[in-house]
C-alpha positions as CSV (number, residue, x, y, z in Angstrom):
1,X,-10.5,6.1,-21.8
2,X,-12.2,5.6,-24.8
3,X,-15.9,5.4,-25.5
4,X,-15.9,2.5,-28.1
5,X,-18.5,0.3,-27.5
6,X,-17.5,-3.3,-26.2
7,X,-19.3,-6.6,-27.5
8,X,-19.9,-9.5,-25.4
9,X,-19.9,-11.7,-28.6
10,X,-16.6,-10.3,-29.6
11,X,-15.2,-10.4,-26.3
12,X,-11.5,-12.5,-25.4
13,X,-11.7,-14.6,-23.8
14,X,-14.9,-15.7,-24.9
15,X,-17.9,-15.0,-23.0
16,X,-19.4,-18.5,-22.1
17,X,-23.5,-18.7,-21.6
18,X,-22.3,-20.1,-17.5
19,X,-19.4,-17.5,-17.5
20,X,-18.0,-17.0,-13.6
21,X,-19.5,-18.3,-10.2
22,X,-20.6,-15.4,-7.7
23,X,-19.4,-17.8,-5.1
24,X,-15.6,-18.1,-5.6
25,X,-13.2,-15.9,-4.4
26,X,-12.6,-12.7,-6.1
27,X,-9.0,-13.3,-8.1
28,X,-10.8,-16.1,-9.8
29,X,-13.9,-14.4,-10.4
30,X,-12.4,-11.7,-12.1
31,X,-10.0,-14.6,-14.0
32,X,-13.2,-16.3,-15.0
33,X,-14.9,-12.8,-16.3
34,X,-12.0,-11.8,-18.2
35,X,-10.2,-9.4,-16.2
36,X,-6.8,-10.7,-15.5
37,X,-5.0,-13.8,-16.2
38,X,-2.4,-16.0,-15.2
39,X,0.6,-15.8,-16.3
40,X,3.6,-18.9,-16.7
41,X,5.7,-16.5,-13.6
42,X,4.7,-16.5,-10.4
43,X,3.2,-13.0,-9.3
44,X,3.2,-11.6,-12.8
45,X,-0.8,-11.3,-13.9
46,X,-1.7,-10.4,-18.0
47,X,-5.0,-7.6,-17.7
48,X,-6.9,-8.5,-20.7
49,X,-9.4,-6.1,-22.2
50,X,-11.7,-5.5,-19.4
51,X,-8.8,-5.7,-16.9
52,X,-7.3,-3.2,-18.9
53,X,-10.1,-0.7,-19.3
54,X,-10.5,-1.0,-15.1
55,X,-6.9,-0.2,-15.1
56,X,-6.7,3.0,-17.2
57,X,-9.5,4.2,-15.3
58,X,-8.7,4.1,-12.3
59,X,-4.7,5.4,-13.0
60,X,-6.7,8.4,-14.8
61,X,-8.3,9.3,-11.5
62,X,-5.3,9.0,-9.5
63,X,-3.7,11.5,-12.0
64,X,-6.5,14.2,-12.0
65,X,-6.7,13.9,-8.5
66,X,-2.4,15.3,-8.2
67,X,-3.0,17.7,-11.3
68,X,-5.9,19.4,-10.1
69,X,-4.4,20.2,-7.1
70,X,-1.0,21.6,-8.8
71,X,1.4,18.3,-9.0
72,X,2.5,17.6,-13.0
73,X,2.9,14.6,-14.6
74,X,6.0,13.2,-15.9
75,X,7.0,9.4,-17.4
76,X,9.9,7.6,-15.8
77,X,11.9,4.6,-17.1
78,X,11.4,1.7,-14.7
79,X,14.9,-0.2,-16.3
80,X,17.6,1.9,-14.6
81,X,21.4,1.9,-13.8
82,X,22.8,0.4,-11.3
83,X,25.4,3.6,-11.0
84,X,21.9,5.6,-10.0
85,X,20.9,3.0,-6.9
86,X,24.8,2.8,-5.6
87,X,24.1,6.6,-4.8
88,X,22.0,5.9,-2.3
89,X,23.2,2.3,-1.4
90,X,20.3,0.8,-2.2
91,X,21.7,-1.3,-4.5
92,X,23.3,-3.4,-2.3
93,X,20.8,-3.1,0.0
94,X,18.2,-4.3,-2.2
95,X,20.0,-7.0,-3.3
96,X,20.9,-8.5,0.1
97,X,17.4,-8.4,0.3
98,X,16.2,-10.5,-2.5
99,X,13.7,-7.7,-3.4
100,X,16.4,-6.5,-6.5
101,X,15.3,-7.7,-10.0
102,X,18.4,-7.1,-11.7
103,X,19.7,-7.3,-15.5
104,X,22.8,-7.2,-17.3
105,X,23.0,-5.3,-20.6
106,X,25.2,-6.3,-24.0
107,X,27.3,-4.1,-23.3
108,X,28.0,-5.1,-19.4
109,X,26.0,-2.5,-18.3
110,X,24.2,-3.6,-14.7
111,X,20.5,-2.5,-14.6
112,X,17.6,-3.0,-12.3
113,X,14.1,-3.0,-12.9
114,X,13.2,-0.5,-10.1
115,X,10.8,-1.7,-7.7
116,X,10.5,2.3,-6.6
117,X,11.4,5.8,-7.9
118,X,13.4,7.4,-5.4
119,X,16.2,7.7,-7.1
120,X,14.9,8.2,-10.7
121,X,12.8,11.5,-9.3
122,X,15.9,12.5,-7.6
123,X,17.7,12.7,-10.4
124,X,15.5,13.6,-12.7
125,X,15.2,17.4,-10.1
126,X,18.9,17.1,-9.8
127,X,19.7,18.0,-13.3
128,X,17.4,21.2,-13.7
129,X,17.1,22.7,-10.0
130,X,19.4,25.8,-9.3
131,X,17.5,28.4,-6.5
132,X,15.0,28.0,-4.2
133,X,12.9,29.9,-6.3
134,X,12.8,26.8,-8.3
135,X,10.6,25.3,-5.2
136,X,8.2,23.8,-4.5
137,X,8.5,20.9,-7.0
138,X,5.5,18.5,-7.3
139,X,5.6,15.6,-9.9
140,X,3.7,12.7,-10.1
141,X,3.8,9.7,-12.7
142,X,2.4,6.0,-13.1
143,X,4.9,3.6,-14.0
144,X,5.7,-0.5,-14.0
145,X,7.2,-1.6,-10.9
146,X,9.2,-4.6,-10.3
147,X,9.6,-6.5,-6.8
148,X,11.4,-10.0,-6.8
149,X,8.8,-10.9,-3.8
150,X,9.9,-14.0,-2.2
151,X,6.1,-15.2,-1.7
152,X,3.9,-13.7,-4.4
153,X,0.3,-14.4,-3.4
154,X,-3.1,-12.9,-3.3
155,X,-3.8,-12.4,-7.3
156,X,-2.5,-8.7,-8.1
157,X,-2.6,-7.7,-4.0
158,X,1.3,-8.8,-3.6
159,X,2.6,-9.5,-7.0
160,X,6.5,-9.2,-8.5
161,X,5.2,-6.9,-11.0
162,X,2.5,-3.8,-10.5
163,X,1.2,-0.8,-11.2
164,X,1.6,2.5,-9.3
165,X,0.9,6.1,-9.2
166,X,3.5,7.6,-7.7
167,X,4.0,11.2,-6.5
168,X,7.5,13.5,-5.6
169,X,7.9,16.4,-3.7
170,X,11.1,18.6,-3.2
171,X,10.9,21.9,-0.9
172,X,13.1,24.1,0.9
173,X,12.6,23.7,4.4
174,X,11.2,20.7,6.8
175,X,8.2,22.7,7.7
176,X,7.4,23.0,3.4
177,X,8.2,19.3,3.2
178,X,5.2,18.9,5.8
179,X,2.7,21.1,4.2
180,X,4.0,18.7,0.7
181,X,3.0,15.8,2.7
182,X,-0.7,17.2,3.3
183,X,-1.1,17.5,0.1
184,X,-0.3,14.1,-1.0
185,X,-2.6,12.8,1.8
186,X,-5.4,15.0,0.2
187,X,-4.8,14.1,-3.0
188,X,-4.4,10.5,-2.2
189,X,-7.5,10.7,-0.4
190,X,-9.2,12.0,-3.6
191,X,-8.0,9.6,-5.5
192,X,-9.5,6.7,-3.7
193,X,-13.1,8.3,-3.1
194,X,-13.0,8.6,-6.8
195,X,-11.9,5.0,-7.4
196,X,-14.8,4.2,-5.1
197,X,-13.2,3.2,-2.3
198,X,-14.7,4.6,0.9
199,X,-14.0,2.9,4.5
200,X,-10.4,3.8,3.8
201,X,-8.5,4.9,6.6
202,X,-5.3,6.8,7.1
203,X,-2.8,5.2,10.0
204,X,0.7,6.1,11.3
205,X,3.2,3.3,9.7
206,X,6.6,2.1,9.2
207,X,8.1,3.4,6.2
208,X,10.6,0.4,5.8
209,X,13.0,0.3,3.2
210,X,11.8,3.5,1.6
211,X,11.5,5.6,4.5
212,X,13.5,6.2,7.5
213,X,11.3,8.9,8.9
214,X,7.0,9.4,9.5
215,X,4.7,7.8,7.5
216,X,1.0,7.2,6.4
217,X,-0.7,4.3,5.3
218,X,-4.1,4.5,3.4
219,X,-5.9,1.4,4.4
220,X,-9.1,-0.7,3.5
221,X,-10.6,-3.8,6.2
222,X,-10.5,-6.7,4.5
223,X,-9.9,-10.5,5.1
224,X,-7.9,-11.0,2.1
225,X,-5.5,-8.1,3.0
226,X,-1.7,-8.6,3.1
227,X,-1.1,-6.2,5.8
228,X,-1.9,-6.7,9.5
229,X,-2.8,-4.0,11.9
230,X,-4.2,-3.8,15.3
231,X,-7.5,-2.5,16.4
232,X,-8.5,-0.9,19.6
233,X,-11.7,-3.1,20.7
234,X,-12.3,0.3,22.9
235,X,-11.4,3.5,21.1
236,X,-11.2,2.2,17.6
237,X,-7.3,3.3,17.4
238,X,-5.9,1.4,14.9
239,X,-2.7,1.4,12.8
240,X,0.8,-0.3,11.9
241,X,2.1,-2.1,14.9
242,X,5.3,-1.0,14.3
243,X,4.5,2.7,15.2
244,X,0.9,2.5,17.1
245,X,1.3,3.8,21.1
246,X,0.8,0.8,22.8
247,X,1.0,-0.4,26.9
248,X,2.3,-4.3,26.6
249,X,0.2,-7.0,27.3
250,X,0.1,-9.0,31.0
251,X,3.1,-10.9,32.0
252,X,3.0,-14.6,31.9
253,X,3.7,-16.4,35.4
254,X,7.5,-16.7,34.5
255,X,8.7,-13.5,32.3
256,X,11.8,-14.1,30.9
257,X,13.6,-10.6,30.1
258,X,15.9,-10.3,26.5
259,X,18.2,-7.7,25.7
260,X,18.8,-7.1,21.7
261,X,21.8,-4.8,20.5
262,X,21.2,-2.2,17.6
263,X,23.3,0.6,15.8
264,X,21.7,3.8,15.5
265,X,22.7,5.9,12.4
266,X,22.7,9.4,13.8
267,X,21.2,12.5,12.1
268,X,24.5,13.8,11.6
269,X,25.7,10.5,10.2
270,X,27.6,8.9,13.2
271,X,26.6,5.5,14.8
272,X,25.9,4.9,18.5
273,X,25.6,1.0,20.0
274,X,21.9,0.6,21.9
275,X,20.8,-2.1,23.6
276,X,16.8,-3.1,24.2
277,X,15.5,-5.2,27.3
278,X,12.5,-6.3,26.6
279,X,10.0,-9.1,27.4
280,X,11.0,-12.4,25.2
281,X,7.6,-13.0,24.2
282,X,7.2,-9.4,22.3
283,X,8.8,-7.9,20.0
284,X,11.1,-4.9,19.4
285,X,10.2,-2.3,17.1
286,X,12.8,-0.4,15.2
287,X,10.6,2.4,14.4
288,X,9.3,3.1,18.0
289,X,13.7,3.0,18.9
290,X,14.0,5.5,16.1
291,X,11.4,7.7,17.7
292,X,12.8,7.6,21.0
293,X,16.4,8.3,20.3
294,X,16.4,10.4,17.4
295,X,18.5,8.1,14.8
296,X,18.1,8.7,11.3
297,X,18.0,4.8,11.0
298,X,18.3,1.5,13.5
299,X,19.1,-1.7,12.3
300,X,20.2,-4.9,14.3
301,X,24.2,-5.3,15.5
302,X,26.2,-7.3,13.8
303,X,26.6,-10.4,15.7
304,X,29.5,-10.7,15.3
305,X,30.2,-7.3,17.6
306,X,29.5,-8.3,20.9
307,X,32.3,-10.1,22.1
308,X,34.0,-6.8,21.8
309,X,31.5,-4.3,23.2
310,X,30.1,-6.5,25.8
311,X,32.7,-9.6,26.1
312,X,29.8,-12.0,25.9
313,X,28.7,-14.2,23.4
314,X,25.1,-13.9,21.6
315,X,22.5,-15.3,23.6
316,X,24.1,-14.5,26.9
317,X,23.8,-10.3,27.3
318,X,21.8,-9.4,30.0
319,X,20.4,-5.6,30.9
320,X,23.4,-5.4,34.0
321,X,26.0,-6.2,31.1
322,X,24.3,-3.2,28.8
323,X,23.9,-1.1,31.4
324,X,27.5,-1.3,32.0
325,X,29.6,-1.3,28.7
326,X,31.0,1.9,27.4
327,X,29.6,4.2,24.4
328,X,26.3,2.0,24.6
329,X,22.8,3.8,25.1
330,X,20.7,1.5,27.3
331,X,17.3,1.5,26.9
332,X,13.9,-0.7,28.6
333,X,10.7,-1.4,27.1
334,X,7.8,-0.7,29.4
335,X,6.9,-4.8,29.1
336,X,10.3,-5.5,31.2
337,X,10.9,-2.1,33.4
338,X,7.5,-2.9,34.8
339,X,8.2,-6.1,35.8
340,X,8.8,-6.6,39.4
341,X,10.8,-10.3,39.3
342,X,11.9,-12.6,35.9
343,X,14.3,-14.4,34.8
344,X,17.6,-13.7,32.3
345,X,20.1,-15.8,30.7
346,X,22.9,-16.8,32.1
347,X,24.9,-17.8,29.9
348,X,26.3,-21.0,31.5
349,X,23.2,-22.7,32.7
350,X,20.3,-21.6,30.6
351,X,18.0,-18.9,32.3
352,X,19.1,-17.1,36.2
353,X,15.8,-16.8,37.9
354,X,14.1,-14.3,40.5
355,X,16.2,-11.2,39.4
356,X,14.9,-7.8,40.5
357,X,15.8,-4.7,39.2
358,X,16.4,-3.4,42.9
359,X,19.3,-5.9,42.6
360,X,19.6,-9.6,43.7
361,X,21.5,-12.3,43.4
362,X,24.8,-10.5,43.5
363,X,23.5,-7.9,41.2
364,X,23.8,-4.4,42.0
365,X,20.1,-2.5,42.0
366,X,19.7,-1.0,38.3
367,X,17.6,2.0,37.7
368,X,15.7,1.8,34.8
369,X,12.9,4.3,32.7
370,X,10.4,2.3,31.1
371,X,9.1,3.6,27.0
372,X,7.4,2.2,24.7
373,X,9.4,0.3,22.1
374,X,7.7,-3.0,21.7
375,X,5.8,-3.6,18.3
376,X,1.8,-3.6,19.7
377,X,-0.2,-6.9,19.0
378,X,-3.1,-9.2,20.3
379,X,-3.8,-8.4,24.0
380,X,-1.3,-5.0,23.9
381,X,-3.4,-2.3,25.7
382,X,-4.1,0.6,23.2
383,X,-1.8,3.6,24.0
384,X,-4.5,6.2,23.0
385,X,-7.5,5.5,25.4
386,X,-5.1,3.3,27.7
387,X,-8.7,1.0,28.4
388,X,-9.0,-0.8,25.4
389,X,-6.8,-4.3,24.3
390,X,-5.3,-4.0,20.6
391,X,-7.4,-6.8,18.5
392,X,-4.5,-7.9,15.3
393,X,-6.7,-7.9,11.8
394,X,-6.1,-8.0,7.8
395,X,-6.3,-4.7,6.0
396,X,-5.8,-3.9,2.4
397,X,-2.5,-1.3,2.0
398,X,-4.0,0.9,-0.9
399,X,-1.6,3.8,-0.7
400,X,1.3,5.6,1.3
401,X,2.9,8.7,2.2
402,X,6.5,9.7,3.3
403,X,8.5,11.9,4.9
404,X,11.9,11.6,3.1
405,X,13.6,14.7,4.6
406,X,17.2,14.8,2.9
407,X,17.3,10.5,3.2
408,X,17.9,10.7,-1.1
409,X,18.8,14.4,-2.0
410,X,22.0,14.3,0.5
411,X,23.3,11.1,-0.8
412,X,22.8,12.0,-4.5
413,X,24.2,15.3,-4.0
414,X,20.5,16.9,-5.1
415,X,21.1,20.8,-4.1
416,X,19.9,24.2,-4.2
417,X,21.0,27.7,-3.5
418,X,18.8,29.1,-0.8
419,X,17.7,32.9,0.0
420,X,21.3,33.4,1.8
421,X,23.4,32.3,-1.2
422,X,24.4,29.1,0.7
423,X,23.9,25.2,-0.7
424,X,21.2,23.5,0.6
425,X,19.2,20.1,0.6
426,X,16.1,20.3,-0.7
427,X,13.5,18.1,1.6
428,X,11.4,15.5,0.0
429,X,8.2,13.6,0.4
430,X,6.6,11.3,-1.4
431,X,3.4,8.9,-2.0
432,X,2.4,5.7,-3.9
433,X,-0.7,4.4,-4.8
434,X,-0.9,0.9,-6.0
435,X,-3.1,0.6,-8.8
436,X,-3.7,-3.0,-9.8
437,X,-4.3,-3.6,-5.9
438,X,-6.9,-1.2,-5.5
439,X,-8.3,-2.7,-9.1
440,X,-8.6,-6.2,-7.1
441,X,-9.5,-4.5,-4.4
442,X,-12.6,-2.4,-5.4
443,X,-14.1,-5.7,-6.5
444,X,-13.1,-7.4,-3.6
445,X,-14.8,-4.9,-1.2
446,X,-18.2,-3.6,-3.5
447,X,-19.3,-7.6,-4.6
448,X,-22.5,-9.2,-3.5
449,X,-23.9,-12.7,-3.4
450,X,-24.5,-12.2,-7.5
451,X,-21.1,-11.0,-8.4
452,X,-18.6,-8.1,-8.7
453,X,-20.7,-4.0,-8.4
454,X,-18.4,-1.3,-10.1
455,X,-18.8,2.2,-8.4
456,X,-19.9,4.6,-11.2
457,X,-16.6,5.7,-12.9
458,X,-14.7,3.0,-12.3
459,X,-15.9,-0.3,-14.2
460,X,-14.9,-1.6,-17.5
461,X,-17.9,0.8,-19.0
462,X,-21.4,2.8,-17.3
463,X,-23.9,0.8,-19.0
464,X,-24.7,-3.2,-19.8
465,X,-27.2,-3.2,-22.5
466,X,-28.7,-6.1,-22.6
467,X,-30.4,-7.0,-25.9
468,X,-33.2,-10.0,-25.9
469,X,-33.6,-11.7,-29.1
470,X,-30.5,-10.0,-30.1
471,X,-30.4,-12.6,-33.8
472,X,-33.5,-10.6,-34.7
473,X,-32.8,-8.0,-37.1
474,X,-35.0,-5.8,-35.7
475,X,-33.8,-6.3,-32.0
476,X,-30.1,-5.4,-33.7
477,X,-30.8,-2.5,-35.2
478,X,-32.8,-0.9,-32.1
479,X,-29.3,-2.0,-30.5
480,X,-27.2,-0.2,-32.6
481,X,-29.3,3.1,-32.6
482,X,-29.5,3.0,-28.7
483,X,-25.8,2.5,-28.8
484,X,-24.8,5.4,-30.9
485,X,-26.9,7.7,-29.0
486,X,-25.2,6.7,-26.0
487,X,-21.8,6.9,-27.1
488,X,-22.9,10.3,-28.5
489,X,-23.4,11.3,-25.0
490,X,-20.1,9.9,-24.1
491,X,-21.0,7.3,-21.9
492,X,-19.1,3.7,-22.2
493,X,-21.2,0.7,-23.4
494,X,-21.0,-3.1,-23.2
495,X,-23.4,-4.3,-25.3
496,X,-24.7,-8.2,-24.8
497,X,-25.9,-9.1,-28.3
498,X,-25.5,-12.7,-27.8
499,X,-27.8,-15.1,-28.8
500,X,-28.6,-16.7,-25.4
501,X,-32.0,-16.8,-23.0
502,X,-33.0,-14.2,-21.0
503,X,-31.7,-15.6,-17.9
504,X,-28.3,-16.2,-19.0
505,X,-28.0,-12.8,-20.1
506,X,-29.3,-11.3,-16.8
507,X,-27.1,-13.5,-15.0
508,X,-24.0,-12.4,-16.8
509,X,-24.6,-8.4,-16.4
510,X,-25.3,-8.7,-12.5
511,X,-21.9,-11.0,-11.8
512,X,-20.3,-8.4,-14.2
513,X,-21.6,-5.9,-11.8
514,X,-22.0,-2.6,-14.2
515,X,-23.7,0.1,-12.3
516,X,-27.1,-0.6,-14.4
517,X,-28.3,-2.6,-16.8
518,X,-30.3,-1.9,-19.6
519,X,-32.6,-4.1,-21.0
520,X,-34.2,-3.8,-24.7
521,X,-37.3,-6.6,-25.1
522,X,-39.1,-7.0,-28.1
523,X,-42.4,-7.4,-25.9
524,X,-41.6,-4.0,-24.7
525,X,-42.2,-0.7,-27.2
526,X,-39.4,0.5,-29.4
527,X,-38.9,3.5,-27.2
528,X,-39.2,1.8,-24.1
529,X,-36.2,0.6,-21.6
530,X,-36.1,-1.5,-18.6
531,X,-33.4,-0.2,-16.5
532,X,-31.8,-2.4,-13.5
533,X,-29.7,-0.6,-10.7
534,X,-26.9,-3.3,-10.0
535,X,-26.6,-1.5,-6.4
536,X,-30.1,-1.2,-5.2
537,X,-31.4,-4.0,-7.7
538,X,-34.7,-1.7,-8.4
539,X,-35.9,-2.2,-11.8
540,X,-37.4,0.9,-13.7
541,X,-38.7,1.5,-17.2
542,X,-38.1,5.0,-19.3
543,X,-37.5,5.9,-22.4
544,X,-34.2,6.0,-24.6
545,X,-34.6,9.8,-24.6
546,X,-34.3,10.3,-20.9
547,X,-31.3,7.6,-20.6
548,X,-28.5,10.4,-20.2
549,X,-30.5,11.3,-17.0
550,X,-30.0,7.6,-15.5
551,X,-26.3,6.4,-16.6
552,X,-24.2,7.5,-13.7
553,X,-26.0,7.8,-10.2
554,X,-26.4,5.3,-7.8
């Protein structure tokens, strides 16, 4: 990042003398500072200057956080071909899904603006990987990406264009593919201590369209967060519903019981029918069916389907129907095996009470295993200390880690030749960290009462000189020495040589929230500084020789 000196009277936008209120909420307080702006698309912000040097930072830290621990950097187009996507089958999948941002060349060539790079890393291995001697590969890179979200809110937290800093790797076996995911946990880790944010967790998670297999979110508390997670009020377990062992909450007086049909995409690329009884007022959870079974993917059954697996129509499946068809794995969620009487549809006359599993009502008895596959929320009972109830809360996604396994080299015919001569998949992992959220949300997180407080580092520069009487020549040019000396020492300086009061002046460099402030007075001796921590708020007085020892700690 460079060292030259900014200038709040040369600022854009302007720096007004009542710039910014501490109250408001942070997307508009860094809107009214001059850190991002609007933009006439939903979800698409401009970072202007200050923005912009926040940004760089913080991307340089996530980068020397992967190369100093052995990953390399490389750049990666984000408009690619749509022949690339259809390898994996995203592209259709993407598109079904509204999430596709898509463009059409002169020539009638079909593009996307890729909202990931999967497929762009593949390939980019594909063409220059031969042995195994050519792994471990570790890349990492910080591109554009594009996501035709269908509600863009939250400022840059959940927009339809962002940064990230993403990492690949590619290894021989599932066991190296495992030791490559601790490494992009550490290095993740790294990268958010140095972008100064602590209090970030790690949690199990569902991978979703990028992952069928484990993952790991990187998560920060927050009200404004776009994510939801549950909390143990006991144990402190916490994590993505989806994936977070969980006992289901009490039964209502009347429990109804549902059953919902899946296909399960085997590891070896076949597809099994399953069915799910669970309580109606929960939810199933995909993931947790994926963990139980094995499948390489699960996704809901075609509608459409049932009348020929089960003959009966939607709405009208009961467990004694699932239990019963051919080729069809039955399974039951603790929240409805558990249950001692409920009701189930019947099809004809809206719901069949006081069933049993021991059979009734012209029902044979049915024995059934309870497991877990219902997604955890309010009142669930945590599955880790089994005495706590799971709390739901907003959390702040920051970064995430995957286990890819062979999910992209198989389809895209990615291969190697390992140590017995034969042709092999390499296994892959992967990680994102999302830059312009963790920019919104390092001010959303560190600001006080005053304003925004940028961790050492990570701010638009170190040091807010504040110059008093800054239209007195004088004043100026003890400005201009200070400032040369400090950029001398490399240390990045926003100078306030506006011709304001006092007070407005203070009040801009404490809502700008720069680690210190430094204050040059002409009541004050040439030589002598005031110095103002922004974190601690103690004020202190040295001299402009012994700045250098005062610019970074807290």
């Amino acid at each position: 990042m460079t060292t030259v000196p900014l200038y709040a009277s040369r600022l854009w936008p302007p720096v007004r003398p009542r710039t910014g209120e501490a109250t408001g909420s942070t997307i508009e307080l860094l809107q009214a500072l001059g850190f991002v702006a609007r933009t006439g698309a939903t979800g698409v912000h401009s970072l202007l200057p200050l923005g912009v040097r926040v940004h760089e930072r913080l991307a340089g830290i996530a980068r020397q956080a992967f190369e100093e621990r052995g990953a390399l950097t490389f750049a990666a187009p984000t408009l690619q071909s749509r022949e690339l996507w259809q390898e994996t089958g995203r592209w259709d999948a993407y598109r079904a899904e509204g999430a596709l941002l898509t463009v059409t060349s002169s020539s009638g060539e079909e593009m996307c603006l890729a909202p990931t790079s999967e497929e762009i890393a593949t390939a980019t291995v594909r063409d220059h990987l031969r042995s195994f001697r050519d792994l471990p590969v570790r890349l990492s890179l910080s591109t554009t990406k594009f996501r035709d979200e269908v509600s863009p809110r939250g400022g840059l937290m959940r927009g339809r264009e962002f940064t990230m800093a993403d990492a690949y790797t590619f290894d021989a076996s599932p066991e190296a593919m495992r030791e490559s995911v601790a490494f992009l946990n550490e290095a993740v880790t790294a990268a958010l201590t140095g972008m100064g944010l602590t209090g970030v967790f790690q949690a199990p998670a569902d991978g979703g369209s990028i992952s069928a297999g484990p993952s790991t979110e990187h998560l920060a508390l927050s009200g404004t967060g776009q994510s939801t997670i549950v909390v143990c009020d006991y144990c402190g377990n916490r994590g993505d519903g989806a994936v977070t062992a969980s006992q289901p909450p009490p039964a209502t007086a009347d429990p109804i019981v549902n059953v919902i049909t899946f296909t399960l995409t085997l590891p070896g690329g076949g597809t099994q029918a399953a069915t799910v009884a669970i309580r109606s007022d929960l939810q199933v959870s995909p993931r947790k069916v994926a963990a139980v079974t094995g499948a390489a993917h699960v996704r809901l059954l075609d509608a459409a389907a049932l009348p020929e697996l089960f003959g009966k129509e939607p709405g009208t499946l009961t467990p004694w129907d699932a239990a019963t068809a051919p080729d069809v794995l039955a399974l039951y969620d603790h929240s409805a095996a558990d249950l001692e009487e409920f009701s189930i549809s019947d099809g004809h006359d809206g719901l069949l009470p006081d069933i049993r599993w021991r059979g009734t009502r012209g029902l044979p008895a049915l024995r059934v295993h309870g497991a877990d596959l219902h997604h955890a929320s309010d009142n669930s009972r945590c599955g880790a200390c089994a005495q706590g109830t799971y709390r739901s809360t907003r959390a702040v996604e920051v970064a995430h880690v995957f286990e890819l396994g062979t999910q992209y080299s198989r389809p895209m015919n990615l291969t190697f030749t390992d140590h017995h001569s034969r042709t092999a998949y390499p296994w892959m992992a992967c990680s994102g960290i999302g830059i312009t959220r963790c920019l919104q949300t390092a001010a959303e997180l560190h600001r006080d009462h005053h304003g925004l407080r940028w961790k050492p580092g990570t701010g638009p520069a170190d040091l807010h000189l504040t110059v008093l009487r800054a239209d007195q020549p004088e004043m100026s040019e003890r400005a201009e020495m200070l400032t040369r000396q400090l950029v001398a020492q490399n240390v990045r300086v926003l100078v306030d040589d506006r011709p304001l009061p006092a007070g407005d002046k203070l009040r801009y460099a404490r809502l700008l929230g720069l680690p210190h402030a430094l204050v040059l007075s002409p009541e004050r001796p040439a030589d002598e500084i005031e110095v103002i921590n922004r974190w601690t708020g103690r004020t202190t007085t040295t001299a402009s020789s012994h700045i250098h020892k005062i610019a970074f700690p807290i």
